[in-house]
C-alpha positions in Angstrom: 126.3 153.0 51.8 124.1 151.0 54.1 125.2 148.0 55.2 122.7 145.3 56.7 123.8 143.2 59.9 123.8 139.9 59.1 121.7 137.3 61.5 123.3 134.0 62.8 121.0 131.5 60.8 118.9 129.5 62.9 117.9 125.8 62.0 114.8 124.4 62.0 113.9 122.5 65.0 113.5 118.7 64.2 112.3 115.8 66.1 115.0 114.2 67.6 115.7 111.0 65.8 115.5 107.7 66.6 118.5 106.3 67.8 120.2 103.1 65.8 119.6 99.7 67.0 123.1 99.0 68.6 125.2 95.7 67.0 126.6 93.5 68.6 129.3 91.3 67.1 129.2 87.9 66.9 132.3 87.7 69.2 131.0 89.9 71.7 128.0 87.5 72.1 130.9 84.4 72.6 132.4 86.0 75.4 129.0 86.8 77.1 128.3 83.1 76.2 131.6 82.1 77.6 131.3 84.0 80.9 127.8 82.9 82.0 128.8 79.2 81.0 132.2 78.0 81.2 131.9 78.0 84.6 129.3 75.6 84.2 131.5 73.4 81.8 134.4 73.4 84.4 132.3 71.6 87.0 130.2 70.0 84.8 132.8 66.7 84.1 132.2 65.5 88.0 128.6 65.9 87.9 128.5 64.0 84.9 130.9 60.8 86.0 128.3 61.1 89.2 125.0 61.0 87.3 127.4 57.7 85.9 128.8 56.3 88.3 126.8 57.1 90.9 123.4 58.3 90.7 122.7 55.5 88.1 124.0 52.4 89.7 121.9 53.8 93.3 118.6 54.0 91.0 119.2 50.3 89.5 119.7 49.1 92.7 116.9 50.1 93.9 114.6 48.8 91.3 116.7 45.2 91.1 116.0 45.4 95.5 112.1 44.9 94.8 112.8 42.0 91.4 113.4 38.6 91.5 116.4 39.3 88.9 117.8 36.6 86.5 121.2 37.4 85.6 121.3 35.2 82.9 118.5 36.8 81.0 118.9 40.1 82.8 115.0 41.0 83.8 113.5 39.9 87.2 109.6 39.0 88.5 108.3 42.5 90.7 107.7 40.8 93.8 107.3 44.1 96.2 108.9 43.8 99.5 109.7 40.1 99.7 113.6 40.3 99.6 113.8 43.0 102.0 111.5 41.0 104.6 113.5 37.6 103.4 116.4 39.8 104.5 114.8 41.1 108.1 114.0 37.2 108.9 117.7 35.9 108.6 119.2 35.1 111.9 122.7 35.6 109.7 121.4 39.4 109.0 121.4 40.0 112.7 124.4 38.6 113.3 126.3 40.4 110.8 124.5 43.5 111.9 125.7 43.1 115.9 129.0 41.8 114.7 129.6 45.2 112.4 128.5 47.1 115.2 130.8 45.4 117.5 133.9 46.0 114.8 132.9 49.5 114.3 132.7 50.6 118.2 135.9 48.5 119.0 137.6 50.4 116.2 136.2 53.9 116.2 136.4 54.9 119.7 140.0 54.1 119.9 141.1 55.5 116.9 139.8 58.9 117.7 141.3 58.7 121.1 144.3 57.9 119.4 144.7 60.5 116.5 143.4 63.1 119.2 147.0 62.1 121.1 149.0 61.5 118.2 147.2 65.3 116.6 148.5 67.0 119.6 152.3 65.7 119.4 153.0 66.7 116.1 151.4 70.0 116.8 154.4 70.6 119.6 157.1 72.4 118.6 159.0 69.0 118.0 162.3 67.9 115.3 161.9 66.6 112.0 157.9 67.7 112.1 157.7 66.7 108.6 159.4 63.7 109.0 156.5 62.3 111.4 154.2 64.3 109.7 154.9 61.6 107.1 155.3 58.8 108.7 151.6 58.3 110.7 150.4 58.0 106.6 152.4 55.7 105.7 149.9 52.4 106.7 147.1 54.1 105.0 149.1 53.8 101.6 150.0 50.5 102.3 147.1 47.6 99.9 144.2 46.4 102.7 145.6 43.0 101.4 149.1 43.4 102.5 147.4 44.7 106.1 145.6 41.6 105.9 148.5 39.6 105.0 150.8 40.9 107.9 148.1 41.0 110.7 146.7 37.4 109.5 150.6 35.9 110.4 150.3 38.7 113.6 147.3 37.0 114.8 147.9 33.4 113.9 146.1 31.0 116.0 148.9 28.4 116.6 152.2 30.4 115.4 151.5 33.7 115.7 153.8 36.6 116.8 151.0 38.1 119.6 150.5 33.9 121.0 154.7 33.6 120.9 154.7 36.3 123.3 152.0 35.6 125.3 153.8 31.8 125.4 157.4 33.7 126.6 155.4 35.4 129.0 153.3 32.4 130.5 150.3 33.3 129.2 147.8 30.8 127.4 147.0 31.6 123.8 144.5 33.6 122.2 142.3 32.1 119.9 141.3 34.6 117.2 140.0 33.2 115.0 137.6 31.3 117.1 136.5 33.5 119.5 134.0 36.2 118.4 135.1 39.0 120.8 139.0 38.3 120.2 138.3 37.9 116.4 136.5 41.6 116.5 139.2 43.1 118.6 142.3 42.1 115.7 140.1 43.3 112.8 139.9 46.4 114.8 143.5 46.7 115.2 143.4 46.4 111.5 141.3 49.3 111.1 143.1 51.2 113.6 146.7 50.4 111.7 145.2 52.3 108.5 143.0 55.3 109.7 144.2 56.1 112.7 147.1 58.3 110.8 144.8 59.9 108.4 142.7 60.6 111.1 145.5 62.4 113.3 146.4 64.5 109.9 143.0 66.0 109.4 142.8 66.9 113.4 146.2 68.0 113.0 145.6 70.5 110.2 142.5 71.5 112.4 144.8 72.1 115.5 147.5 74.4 113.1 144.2 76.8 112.6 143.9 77.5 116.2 145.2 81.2 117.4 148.2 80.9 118.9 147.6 84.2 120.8 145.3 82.2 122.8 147.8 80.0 123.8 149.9 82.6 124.7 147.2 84.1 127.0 146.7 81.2 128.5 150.6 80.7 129.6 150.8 84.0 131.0 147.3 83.5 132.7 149.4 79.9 134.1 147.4 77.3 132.4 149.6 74.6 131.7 149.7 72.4 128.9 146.6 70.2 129.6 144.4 72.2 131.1 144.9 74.6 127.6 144.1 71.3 125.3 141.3 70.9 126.8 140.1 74.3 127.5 141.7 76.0 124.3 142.2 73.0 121.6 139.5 70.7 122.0 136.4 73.0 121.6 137.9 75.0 118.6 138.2 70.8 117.2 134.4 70.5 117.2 133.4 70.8 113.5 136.6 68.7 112.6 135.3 66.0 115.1 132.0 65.8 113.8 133.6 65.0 110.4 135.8 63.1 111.3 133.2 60.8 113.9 130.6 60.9 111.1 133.3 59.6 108.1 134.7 56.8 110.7 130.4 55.9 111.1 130.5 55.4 107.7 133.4 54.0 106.9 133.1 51.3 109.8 129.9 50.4 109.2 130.5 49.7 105.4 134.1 47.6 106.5 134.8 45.1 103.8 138.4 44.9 103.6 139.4 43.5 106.5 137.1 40.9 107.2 137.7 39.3 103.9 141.2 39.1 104.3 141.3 37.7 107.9 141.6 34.4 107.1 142.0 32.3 103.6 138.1 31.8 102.6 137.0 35.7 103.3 133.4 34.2 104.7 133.2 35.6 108.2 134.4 32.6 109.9 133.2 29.1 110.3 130.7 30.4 112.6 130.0 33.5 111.7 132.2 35.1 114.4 133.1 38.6 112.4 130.5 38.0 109.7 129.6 41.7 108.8 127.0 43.5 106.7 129.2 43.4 103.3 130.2 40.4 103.6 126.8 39.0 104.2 125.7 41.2 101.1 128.8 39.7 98.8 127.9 36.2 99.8 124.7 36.5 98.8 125.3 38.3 95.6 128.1 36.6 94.2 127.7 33.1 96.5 124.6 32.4 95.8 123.7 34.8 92.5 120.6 35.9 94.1 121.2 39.9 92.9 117.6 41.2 94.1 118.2 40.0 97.7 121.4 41.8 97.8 120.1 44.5 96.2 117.6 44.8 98.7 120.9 44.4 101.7 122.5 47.4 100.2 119.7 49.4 100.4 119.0 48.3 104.4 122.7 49.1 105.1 122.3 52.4 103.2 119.1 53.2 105.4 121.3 52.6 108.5 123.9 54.7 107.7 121.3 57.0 106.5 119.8 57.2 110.1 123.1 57.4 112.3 124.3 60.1 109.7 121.0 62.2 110.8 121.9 61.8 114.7 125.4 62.8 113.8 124.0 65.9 111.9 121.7 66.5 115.0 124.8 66.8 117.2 126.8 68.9 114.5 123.8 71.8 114.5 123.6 72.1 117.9 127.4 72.5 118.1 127.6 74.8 115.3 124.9 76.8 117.1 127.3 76.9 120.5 130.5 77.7 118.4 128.4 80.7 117.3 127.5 81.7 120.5 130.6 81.4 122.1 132.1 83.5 119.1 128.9 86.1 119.3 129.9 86.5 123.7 133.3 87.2 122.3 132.6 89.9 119.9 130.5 91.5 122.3 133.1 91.1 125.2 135.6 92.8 122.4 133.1 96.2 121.7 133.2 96.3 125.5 136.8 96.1 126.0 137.0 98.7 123.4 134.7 101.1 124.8 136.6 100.6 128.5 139.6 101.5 126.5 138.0 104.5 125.3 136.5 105.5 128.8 139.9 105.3 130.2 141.6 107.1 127.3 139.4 110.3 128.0 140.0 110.5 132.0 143.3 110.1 131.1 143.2 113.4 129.3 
């Protein structure tokens, strides 16, 4: 009996087939949607109250600035230029422009001074840190009005607490309400009373970021304690200062609250003697219900700012550009230190 052997059966080859289009679910496609834009929503609220609140009212401004604008039937005359060079011709614009620079350089220069000094205290190793810490924000809660309120009675002609002791003393009296320079120097003390604590925290948290190993180098090199602020501390302060000079520009030259509040009719003065930008700007908006010309102030003040803001930046670039130097030097001074260390490892084997 023969039997056969039986071959393995071989299949036809085939073209390999075309592969099925893959599906995706409809809740595969939501959380692709959700990762590419939730984080889109998240942010999106702010930039939405900004287009609002800010973008919007900047862009009305600016067309109201070139309008003679009726308020009553809310639609103005285009009349170009006119209120900004209605503005430029004011001999109250330039007074309120010198006086807000006066204010502003009175205030600012101390204050830094200041929350540099008060900065370096609480960064000592000192008791109840947190406690002080504390207390230098406590006049920036307190209501501008209040300030006003207190330093108004502090500054009194006639009665007030700075004229009794100068009277105890044998001193005449200081007029400050009266005397431009006088009158700048207590709204400046205003200033100062509020910021200067706010101020000192930001430099403060600046000062905490500092490496205390330099420090330590320093003590065993024999620096003492102010020749390592100022060789150690206040260069590693420079981006904080820029912020904190370019946020004081600002703020000081945009100083409303004060002012107003230094005496009972909030008008600069019966002279003018610390009329500022603002309050030249609310007088002639609300005073005298001309909205175009103030219009057109706001956007003068804004170009000032604008301009100072750029020399500030200026100064921040080419102090960014040294801080990267310096830090550049002291990576390279690090690789050699390292391959020294080297060197001397092998000879030592």
């Amino acid at each position: 009996m023969t039997t056969t052997a039986s071959r393995p059966e071989t299949r036809a080859q085939t073209p390999e087939e075309p592969r099925q289009p893959r599906v995706i679910s409809f809740s595969h496609r939501l959380s692709k949607w959700d990762l590419k834009i939730s984080p889109y929503l998240y942010i999106s609220p702010f930039f939405i109250m900004f287009a609002i609140v800010g973008l919007f009212p900047i862009a009305y401004t600016a067309v109201i600035s070139f309008m003679d604008w009726d308020l009553v039937r809310n639609s103005g005359t285009f009349i170009g230029f006119d209120q900004y060079i209605w503005i430029l011709t004011q001999p109250h614009f330039w007074t309120a422009l010198r006086n807000t620079f006066s204010i502003f350089l009175l205030s600012s220069i101390p204050q830094l001074i200041l929350a540099i000094f008060i900065a370096a205290v609480l960064d000592r190793n000192i008791r109840a840190k947190t406690f002080w810490r504390m207390s230098v924000l406590l006049p920036f809660v307190v209501a501008p009005v209040a300030v006003g309120l207190i330093f108004t009675a502090i500054f009194a002609d006639n009665f007030g607490l700075v004229n009794t002791w100068l009277g105890n003393l044998g001193l005449p009296g200081i007029q400050w309400h009266k005397d431009p320079f006088w009158s700048h120097v207590a709204i400046a003390t205003m200033v100062n009373y509020r910021w200067t604590g706010y101020n000192a925290l930001i430099l403060l948290a600046a000062m905490q970021a500092v490496n205390r190993d330099y420090y330590e180098a320093a003590t065993v090199d024999g620096a003492g304690p102010v020749r390592q602020f100022f060789s150690i501390t206040m260069p590693s302060l420079r981006p904080t200062l820029i912020f904190v000079i370019i946020t004081s520009t600002i703020g000081g030259l945009q100083i409303f609250d004060e002012p107003r509040v230094f005496d009972q009719f909030g008008r600069g003065g019966a002279g003018q003697q610390w009329l500022t930008i603002t309050l030249y700007l609310y007088d002639i908006g609300w005073g005298q219900w001309n909205f175009g010309r103030a219009a057109a102030m706001a956007w003068i003040l804004f170009v000032i700012i604008l301009l100072i803001g750029l020399v500030n930046l200026l100064i921040t670039r080419s102090l960014v550009r040294d801080e990267g130097l310096r830090r550049e030097l002291t990576k390279r001074q690090e690789k050699e230190l390292a391959r020294q260390a080297k060197k001397d490892l092998k000879e030592a084997v």
